[in-house]
N, CA, C and O atoms as a CHARMM CRD file, in Angstrom:
* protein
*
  368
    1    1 UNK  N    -10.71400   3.29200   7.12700 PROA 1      0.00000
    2    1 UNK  CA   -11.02100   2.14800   6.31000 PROA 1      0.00000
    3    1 UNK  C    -11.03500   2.60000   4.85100 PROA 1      0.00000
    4    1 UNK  O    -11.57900   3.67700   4.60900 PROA 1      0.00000
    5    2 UNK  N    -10.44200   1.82200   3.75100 PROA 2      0.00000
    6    2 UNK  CA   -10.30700   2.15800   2.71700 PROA 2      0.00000
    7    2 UNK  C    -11.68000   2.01100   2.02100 PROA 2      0.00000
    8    2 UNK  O    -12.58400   1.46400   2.65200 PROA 2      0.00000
    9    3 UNK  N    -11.89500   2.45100   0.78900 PROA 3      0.00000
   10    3 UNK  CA   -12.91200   2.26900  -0.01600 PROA 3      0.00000
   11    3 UNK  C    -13.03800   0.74500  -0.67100 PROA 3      0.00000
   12    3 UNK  O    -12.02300   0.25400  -1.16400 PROA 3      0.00000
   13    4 UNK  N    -14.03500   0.14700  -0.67400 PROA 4      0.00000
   14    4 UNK  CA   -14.02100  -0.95000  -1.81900 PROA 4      0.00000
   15    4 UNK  C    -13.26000  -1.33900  -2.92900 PROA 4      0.00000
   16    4 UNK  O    -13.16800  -0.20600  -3.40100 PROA 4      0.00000
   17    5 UNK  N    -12.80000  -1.85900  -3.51800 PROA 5      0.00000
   18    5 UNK  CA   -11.89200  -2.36700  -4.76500 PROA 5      0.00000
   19    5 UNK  C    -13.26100  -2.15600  -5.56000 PROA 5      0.00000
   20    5 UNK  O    -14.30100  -2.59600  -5.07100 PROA 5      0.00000
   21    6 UNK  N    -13.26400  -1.35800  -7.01300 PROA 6      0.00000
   22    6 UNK  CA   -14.06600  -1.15900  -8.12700 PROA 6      0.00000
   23    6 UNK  C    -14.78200  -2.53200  -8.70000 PROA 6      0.00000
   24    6 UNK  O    -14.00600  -3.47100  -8.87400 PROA 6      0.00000
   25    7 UNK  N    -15.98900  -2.73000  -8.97100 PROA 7      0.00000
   26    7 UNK  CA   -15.97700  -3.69900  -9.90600 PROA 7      0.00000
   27    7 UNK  C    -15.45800  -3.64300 -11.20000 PROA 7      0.00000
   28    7 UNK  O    -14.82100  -2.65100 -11.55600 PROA 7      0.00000
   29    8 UNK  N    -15.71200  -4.87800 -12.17300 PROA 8      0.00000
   30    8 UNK  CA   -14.99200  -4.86100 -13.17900 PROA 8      0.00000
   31    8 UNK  C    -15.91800  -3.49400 -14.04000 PROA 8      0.00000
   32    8 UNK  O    -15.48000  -2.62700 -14.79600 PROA 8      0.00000
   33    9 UNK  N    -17.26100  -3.73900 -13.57700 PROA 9      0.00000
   34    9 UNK  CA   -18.25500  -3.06100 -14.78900 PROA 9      0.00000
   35    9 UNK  C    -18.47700  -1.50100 -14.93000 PROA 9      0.00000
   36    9 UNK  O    -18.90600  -0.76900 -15.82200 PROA 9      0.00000
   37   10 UNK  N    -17.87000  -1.27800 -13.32400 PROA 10     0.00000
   38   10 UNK  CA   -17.29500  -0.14600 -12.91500 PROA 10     0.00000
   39   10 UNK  C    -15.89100   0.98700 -13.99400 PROA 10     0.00000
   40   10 UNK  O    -15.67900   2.08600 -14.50600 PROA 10     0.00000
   41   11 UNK  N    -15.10200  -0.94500 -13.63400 PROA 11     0.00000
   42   11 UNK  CA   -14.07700   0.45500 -14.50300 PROA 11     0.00000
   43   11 UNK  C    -14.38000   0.20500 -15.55900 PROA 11     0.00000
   44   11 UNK  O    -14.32900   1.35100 -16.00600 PROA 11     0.00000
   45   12 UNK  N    -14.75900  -0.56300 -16.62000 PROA 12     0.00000
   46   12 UNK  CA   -15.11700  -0.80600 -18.22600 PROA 12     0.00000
   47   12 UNK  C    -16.20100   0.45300 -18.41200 PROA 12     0.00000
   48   12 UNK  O    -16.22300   1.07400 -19.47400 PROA 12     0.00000
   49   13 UNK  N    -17.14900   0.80800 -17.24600 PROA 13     0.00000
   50   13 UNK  CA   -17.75100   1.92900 -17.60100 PROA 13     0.00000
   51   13 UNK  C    -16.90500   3.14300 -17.60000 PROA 13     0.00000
   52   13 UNK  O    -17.24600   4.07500 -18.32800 PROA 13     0.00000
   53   14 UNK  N    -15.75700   3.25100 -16.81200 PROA 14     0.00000
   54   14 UNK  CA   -15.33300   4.92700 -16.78000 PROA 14     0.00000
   55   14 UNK  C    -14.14900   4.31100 -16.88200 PROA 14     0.00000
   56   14 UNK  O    -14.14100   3.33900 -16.12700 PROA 14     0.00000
   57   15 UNK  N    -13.05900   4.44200 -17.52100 PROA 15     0.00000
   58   15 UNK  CA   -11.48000   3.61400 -17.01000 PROA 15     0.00000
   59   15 UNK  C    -10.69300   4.74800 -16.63100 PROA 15     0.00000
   60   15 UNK  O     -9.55100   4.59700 -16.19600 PROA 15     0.00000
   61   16 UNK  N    -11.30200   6.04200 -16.78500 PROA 16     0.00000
   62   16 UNK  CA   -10.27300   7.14700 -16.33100 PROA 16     0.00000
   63   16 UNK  C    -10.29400   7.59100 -14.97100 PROA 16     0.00000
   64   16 UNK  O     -9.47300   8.38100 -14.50500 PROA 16     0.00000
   65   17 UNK  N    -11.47200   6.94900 -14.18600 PROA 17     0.00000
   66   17 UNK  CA   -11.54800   7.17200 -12.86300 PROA 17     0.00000
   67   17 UNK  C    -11.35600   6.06400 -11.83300 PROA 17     0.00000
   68   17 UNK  O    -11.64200   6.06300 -10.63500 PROA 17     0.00000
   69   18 UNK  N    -10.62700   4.82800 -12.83400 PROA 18     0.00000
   70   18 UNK  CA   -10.00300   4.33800 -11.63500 PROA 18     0.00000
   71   18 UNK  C     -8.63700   3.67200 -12.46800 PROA 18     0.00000
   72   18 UNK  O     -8.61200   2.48300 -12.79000 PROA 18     0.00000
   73   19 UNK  N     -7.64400   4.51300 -12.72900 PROA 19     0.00000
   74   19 UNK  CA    -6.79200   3.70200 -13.02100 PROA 19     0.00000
   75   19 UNK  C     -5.45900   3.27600 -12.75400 PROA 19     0.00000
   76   19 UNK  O     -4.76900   4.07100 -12.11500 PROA 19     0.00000
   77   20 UNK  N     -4.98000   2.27200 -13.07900 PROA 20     0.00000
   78   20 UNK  CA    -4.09600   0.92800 -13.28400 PROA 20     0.00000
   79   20 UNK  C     -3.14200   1.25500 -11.99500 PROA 20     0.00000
   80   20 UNK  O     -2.90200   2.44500 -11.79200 PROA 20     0.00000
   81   21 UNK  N     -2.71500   0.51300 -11.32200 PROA 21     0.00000
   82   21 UNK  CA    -2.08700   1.13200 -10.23400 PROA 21     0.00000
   83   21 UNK  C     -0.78600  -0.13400 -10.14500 PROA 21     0.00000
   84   21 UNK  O     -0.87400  -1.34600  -9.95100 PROA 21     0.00000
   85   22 UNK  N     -0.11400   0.36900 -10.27800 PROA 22     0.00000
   86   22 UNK  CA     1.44800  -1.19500 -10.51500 PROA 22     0.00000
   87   22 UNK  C      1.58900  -1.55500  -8.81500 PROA 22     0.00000
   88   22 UNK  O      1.91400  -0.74500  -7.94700 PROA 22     0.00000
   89   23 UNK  N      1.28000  -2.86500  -8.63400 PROA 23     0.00000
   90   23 UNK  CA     1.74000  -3.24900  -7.28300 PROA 23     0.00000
   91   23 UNK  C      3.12900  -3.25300  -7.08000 PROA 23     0.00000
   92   23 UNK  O      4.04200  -3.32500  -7.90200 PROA 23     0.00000
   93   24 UNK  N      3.14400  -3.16200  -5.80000 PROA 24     0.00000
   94   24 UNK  CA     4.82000  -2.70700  -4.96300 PROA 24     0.00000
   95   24 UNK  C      5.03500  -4.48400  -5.76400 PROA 24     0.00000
   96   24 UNK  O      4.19100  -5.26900  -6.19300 PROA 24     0.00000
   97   25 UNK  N      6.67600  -4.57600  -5.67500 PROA 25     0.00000
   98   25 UNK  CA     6.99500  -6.08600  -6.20300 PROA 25     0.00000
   99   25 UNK  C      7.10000  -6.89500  -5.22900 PROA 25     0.00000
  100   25 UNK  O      7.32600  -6.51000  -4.08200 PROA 25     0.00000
  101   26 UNK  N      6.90200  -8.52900  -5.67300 PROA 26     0.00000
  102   26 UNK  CA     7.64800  -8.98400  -4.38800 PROA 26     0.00000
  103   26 UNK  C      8.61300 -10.17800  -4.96900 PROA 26     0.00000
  104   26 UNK  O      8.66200 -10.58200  -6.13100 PROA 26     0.00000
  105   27 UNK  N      9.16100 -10.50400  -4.14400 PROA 27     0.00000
  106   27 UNK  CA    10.67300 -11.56900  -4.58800 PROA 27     0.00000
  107   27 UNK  C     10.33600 -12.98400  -4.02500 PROA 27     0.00000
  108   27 UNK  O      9.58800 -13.20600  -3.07200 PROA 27     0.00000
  109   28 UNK  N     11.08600 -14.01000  -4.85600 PROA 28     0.00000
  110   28 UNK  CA    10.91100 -14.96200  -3.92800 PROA 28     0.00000
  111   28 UNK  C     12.69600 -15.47200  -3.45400 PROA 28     0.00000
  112   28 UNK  O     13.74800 -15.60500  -4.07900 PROA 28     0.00000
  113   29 UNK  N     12.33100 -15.60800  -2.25200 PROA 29     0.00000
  114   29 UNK  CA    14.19000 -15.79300  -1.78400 PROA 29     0.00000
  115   29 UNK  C     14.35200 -17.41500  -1.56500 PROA 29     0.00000
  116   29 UNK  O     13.46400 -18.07500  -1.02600 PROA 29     0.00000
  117   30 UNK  N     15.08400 -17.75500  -1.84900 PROA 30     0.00000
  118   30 UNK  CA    15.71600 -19.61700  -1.75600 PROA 30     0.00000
  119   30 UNK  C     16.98500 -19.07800  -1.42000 PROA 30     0.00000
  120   30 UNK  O     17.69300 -18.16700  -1.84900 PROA 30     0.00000
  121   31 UNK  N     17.07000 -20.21500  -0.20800 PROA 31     0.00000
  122   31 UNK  CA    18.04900 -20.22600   0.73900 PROA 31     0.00000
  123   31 UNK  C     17.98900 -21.69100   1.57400 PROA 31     0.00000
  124   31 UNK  O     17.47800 -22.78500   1.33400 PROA 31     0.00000
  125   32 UNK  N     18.59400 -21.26500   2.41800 PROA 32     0.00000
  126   32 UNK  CA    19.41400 -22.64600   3.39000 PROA 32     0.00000
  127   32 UNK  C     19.20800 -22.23500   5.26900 PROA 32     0.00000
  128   32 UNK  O     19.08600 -21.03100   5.49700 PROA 32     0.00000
  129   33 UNK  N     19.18300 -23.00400   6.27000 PROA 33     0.00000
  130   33 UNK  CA    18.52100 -22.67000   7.28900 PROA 33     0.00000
  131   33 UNK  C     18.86800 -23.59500   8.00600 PROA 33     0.00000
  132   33 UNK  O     18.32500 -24.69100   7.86100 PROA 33     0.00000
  133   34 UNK  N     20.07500 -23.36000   9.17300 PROA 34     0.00000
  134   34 UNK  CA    20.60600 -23.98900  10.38900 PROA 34     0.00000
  135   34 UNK  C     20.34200 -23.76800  11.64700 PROA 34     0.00000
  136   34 UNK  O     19.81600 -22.68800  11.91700 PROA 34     0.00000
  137   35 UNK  N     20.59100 -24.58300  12.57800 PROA 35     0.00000
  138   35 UNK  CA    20.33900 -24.23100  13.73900 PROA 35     0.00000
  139   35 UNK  C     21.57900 -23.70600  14.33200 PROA 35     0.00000
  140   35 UNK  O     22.60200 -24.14200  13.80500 PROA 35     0.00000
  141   36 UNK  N     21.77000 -22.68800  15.51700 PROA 36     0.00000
  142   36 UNK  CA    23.31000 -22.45800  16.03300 PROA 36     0.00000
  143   36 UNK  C     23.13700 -21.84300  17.13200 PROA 36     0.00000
  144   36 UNK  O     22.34500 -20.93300  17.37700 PROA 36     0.00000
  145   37 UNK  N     24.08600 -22.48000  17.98000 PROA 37     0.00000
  146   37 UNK  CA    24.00200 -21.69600  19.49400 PROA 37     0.00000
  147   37 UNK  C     24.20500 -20.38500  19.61300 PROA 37     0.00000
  148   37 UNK  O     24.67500 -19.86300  18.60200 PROA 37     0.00000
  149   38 UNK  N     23.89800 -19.32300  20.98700 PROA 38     0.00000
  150   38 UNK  CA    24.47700 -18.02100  21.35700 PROA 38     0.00000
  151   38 UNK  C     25.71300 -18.16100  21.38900 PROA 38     0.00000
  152   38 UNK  O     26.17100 -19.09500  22.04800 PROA 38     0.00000
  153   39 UNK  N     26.50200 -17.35600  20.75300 PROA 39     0.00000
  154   39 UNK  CA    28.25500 -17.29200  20.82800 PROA 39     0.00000
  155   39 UNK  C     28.91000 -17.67000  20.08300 PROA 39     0.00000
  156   39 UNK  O     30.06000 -17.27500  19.89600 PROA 39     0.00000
  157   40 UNK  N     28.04800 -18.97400  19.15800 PROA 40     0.00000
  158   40 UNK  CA    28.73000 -19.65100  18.24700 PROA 40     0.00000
  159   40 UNK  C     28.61600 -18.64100  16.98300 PROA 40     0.00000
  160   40 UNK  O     27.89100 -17.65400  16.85400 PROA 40     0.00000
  161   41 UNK  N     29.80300 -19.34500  15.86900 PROA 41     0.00000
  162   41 UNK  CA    29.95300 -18.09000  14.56300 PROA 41     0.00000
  163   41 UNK  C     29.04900 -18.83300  13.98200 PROA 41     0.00000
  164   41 UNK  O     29.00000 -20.05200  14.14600 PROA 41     0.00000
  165   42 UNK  N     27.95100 -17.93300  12.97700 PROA 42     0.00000
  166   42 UNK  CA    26.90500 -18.52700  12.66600 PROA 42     0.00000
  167   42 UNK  C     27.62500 -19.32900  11.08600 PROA 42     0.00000
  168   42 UNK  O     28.72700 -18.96800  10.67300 PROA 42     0.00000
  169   43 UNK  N     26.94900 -20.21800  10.49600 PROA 43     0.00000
  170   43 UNK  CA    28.16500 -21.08300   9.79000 PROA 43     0.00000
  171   43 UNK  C     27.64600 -22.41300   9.12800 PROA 43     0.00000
  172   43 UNK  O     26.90000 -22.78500  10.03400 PROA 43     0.00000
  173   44 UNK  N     27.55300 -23.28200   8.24800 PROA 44     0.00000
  174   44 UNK  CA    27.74200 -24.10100   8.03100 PROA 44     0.00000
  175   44 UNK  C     28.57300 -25.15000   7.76600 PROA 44     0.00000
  176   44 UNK  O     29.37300 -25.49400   6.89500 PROA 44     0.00000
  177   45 UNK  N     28.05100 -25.61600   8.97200 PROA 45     0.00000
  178   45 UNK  CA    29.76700 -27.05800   9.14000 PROA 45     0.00000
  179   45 UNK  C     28.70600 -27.89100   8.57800 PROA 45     0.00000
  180   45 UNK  O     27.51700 -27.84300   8.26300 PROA 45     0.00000
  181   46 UNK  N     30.05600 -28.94700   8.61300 PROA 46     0.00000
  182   46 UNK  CA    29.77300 -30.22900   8.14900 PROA 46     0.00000
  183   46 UNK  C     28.89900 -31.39600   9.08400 PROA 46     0.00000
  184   46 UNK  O     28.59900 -32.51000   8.65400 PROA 46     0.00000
  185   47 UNK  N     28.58300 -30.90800  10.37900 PROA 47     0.00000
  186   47 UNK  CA    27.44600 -31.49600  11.24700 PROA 47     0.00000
  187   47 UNK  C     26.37800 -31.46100  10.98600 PROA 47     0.00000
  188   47 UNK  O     25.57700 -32.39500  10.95200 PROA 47     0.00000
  189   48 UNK  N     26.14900 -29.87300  10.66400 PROA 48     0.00000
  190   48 UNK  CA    24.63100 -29.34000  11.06700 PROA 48     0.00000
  191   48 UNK  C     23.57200 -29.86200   9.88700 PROA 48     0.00000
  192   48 UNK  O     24.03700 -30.05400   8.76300 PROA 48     0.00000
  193   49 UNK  N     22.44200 -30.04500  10.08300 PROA 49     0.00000
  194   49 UNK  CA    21.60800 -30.56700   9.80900 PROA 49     0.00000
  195   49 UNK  C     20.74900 -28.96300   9.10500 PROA 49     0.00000
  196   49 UNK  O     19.85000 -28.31900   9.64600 PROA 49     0.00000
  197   50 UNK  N     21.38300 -28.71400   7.85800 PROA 50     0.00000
  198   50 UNK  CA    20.80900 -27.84300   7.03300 PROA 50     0.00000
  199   50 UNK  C     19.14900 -28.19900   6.42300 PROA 50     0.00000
  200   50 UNK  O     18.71300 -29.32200   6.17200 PROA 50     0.00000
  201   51 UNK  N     18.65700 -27.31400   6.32900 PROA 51     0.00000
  202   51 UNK  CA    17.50600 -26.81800   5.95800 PROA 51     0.00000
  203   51 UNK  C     17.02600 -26.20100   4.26600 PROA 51     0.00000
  204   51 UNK  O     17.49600 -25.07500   4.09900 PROA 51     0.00000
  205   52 UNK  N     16.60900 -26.46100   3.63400 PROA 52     0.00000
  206   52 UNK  CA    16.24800 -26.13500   2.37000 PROA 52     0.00000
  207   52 UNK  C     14.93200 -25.06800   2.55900 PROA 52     0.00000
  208   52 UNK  O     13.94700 -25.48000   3.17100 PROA 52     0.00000
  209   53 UNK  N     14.94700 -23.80900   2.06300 PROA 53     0.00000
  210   53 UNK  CA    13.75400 -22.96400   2.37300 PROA 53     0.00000
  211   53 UNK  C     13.31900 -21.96900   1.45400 PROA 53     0.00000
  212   53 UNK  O     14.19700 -21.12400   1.28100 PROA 53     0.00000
  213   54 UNK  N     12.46100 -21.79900   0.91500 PROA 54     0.00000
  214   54 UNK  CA    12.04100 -20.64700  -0.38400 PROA 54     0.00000
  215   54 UNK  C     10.62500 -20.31300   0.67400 PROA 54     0.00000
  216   54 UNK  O     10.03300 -21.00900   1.49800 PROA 54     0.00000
  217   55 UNK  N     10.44100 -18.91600   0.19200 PROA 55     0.00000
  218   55 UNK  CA     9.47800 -18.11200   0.69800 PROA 55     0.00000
  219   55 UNK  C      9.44100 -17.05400  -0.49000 PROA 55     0.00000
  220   55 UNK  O     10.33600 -16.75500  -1.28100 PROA 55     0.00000
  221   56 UNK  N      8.20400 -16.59900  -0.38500 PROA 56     0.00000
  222   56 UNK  CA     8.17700 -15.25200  -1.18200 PROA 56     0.00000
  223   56 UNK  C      7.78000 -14.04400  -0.54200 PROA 56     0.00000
  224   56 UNK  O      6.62600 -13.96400  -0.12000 PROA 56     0.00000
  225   57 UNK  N      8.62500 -13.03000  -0.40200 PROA 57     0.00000
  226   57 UNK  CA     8.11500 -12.16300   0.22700 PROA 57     0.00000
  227   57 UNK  C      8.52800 -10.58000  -0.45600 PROA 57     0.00000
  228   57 UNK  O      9.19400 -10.43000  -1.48000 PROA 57     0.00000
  229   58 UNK  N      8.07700  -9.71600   0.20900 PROA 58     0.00000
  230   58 UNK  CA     7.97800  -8.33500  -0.32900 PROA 58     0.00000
  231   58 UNK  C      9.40000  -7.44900  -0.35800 PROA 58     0.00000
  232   58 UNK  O      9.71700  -6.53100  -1.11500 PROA 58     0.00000
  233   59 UNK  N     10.38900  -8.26900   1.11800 PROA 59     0.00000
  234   59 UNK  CA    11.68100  -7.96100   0.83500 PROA 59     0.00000
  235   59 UNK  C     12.33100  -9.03200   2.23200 PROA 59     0.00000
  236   59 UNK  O     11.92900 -10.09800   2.70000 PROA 59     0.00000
  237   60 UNK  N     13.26100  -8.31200   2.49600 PROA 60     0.00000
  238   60 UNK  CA    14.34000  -9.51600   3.39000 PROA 60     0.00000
  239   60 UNK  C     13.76400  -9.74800   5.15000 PROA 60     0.00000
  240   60 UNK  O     13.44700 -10.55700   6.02200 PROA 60     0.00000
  241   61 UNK  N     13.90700  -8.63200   4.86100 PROA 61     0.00000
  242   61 UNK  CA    12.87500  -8.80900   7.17400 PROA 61     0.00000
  243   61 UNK  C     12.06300  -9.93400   6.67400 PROA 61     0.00000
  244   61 UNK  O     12.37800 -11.12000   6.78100 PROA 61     0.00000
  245   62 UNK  N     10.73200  -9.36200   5.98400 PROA 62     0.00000
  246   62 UNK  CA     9.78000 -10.28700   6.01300 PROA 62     0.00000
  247   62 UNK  C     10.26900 -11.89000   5.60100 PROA 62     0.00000
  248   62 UNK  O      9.84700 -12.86900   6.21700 PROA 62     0.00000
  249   63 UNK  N     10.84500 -11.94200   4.91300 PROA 63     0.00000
  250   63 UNK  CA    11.33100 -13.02100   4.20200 PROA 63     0.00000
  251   63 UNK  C     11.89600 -13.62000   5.24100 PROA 63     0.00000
  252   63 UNK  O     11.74900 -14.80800   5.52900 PROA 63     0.00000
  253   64 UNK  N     12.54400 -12.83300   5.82100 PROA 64     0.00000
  254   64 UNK  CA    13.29600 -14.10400   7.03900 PROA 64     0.00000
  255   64 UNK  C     12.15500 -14.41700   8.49700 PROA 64     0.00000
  256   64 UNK  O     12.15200 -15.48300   9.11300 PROA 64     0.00000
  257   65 UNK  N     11.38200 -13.39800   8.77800 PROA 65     0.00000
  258   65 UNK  CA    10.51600 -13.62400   9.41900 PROA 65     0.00000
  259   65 UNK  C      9.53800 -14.67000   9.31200 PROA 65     0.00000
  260   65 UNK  O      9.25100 -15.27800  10.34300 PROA 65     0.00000
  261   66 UNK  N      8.88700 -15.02900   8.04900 PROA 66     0.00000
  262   66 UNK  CA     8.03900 -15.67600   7.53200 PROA 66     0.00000
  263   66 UNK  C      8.88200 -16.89100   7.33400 PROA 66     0.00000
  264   66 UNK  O      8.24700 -17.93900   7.44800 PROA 66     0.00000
  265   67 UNK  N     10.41300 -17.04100   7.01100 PROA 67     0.00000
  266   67 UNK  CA    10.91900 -18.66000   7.17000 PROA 67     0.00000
  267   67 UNK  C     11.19600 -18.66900   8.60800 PROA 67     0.00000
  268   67 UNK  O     10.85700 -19.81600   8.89900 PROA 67     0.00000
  269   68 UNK  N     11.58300 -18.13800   9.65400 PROA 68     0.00000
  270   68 UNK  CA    11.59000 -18.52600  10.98600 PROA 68     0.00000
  271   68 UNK  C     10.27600 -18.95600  11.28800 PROA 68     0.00000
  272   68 UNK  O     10.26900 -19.64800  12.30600 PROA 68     0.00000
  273   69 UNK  N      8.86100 -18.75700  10.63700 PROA 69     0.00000
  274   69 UNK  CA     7.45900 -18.96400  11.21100 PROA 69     0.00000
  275   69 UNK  C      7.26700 -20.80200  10.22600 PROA 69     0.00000
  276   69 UNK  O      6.73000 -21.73900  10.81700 PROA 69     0.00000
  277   70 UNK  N      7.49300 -20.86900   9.60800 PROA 70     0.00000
  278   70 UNK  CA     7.70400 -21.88800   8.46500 PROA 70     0.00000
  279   70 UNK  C      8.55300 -23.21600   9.21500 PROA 70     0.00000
  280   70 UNK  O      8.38000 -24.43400   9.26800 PROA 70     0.00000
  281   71 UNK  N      9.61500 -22.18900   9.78100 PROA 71     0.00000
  282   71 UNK  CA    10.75100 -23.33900  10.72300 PROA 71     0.00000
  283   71 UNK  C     10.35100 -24.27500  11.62700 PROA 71     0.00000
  284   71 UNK  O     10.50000 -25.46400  11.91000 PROA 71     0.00000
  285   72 UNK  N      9.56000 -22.88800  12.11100 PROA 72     0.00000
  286   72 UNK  CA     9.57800 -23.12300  13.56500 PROA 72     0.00000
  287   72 UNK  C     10.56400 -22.77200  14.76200 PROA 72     0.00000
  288   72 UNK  O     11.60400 -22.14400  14.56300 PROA 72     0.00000
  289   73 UNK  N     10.16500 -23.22500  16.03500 PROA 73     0.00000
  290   73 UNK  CA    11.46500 -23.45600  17.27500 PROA 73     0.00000
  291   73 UNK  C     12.88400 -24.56100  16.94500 PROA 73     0.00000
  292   73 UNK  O     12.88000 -25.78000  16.77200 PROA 73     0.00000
  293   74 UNK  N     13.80400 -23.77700  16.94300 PROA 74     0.00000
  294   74 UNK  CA    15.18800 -25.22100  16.44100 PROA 74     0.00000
  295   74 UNK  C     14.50000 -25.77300  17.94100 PROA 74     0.00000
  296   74 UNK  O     13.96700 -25.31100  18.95000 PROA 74     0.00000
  297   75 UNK  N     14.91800 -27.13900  17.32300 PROA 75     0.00000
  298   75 UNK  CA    15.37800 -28.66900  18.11400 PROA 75     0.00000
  299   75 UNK  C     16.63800 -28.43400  18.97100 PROA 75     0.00000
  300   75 UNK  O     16.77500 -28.85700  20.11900 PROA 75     0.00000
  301   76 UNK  N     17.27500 -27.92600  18.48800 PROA 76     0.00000
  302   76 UNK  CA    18.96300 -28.69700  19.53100 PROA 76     0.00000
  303   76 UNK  C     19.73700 -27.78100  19.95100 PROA 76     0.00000
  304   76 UNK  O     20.68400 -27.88100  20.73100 PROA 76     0.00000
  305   77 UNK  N     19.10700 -26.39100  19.14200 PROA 77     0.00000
  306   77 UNK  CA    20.17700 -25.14100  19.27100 PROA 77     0.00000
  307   77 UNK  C     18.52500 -23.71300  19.90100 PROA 77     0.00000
  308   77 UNK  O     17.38400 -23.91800  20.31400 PROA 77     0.00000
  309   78 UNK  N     19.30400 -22.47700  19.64000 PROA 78     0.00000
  310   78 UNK  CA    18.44700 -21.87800  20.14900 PROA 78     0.00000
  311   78 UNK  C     18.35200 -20.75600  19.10200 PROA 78     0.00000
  312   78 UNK  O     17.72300 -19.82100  19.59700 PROA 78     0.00000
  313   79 UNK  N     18.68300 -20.53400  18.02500 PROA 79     0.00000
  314   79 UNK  CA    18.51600 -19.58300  17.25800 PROA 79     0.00000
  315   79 UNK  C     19.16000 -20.50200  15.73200 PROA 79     0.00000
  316   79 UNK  O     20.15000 -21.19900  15.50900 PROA 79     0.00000
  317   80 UNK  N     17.71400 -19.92400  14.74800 PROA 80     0.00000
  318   80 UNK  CA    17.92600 -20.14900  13.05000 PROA 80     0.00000
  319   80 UNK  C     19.23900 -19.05700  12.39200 PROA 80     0.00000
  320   80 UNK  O     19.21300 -17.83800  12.56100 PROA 80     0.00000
  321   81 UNK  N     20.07100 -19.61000  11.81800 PROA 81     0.00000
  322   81 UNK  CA    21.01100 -18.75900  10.96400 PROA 81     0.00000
  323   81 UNK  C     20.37700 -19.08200   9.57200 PROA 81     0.00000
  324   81 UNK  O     20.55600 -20.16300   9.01100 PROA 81     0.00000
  325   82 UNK  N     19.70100 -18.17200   9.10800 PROA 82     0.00000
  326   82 UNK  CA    19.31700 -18.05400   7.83600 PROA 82     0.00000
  327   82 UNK  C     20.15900 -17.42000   6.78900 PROA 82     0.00000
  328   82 UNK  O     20.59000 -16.27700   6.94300 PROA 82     0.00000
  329   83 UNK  N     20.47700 -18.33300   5.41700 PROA 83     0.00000
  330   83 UNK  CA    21.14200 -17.62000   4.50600 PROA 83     0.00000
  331   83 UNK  C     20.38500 -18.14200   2.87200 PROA 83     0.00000
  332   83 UNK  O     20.16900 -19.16700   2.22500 PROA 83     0.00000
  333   84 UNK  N     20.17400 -16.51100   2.78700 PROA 84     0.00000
  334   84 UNK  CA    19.74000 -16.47100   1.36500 PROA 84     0.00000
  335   84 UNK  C     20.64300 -16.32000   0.38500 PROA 84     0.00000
  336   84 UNK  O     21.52900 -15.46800   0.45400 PROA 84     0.00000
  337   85 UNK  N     20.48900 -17.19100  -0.69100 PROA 85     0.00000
  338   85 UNK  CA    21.13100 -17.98300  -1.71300 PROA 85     0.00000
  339   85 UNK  C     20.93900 -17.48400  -2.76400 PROA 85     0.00000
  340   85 UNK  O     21.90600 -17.37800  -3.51900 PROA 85     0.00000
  341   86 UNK  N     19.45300 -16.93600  -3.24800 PROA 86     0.00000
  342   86 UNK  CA    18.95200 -16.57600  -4.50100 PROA 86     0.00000
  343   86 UNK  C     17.64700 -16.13100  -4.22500 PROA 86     0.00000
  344   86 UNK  O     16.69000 -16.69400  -3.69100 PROA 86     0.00000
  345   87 UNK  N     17.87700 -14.44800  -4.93000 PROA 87     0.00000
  346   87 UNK  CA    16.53300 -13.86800  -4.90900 PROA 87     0.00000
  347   87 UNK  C     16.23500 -13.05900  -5.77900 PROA 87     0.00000
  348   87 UNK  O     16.98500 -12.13000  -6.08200 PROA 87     0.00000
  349   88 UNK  N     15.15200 -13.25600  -6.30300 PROA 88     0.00000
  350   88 UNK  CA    14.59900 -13.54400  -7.81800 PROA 88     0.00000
  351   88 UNK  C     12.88500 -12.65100  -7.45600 PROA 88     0.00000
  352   88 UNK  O     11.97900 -12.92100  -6.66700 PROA 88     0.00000
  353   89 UNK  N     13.03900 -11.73600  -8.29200 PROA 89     0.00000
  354   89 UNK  CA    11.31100 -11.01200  -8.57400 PROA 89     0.00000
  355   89 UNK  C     10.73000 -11.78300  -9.16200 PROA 89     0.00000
  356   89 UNK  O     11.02100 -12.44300 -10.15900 PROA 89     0.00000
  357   90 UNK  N      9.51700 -11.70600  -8.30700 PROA 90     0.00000
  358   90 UNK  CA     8.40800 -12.61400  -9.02400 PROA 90     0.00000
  359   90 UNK  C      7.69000 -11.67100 -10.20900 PROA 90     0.00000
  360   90 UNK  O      7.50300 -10.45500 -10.24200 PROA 90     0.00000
  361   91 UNK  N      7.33700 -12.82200 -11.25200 PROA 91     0.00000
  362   91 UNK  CA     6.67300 -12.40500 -12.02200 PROA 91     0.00000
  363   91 UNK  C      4.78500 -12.03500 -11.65000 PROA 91     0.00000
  364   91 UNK  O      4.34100 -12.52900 -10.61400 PROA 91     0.00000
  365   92 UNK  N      4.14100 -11.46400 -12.24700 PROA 92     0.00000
  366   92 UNK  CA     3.32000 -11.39300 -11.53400 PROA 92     0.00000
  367   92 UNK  C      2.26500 -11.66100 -13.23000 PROA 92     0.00000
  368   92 UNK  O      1.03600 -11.69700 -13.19300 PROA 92     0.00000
């Protein structure tokens, strides 16, 4: 188990014993999100009933993990073809 996070009065008292630590980054990805059968080429036709999806995450697994949880189970098909469009570091 890690130690406590410092209070503020903590580090304003000593700042050399706890300092500044840059968080890992994270991105936010916008993309698009279909449904598509086993076998089929994954794809956007002109049927499918596309999906609009932004998430922010720390990198791409998660990112697609966390919009399949967002999705949900497809309706009509049996697997999400996710495609990211634009991915952009968040400012922090």
């Amino acid at each position: 188990m890690s130690a406590p996070a410092p209070t503020t009065a903590q580090i304003l008292a000593d700042p050399a014993a706890h300092p500044y630590v840059e968080p890992d980054p994270w991105f936010r990805f916008t993309g698009r999100a279909v449904e598509y059968k086993t076998g089929q080429t994954p794809g956007f036709y002109p049927w499918a009933r596309v999906h609009s999806i932004s998430v922010t995450a720390p990198n791409h697994d998660q990112a697609t993990k966390w919009a399949r949880d967002l999705l949900g189970e497809p309706r009509r098909h049996d697997h999400w073809h996710i495609e990211w469009t634009e991915v952009t570091r968040c400012k922090f």
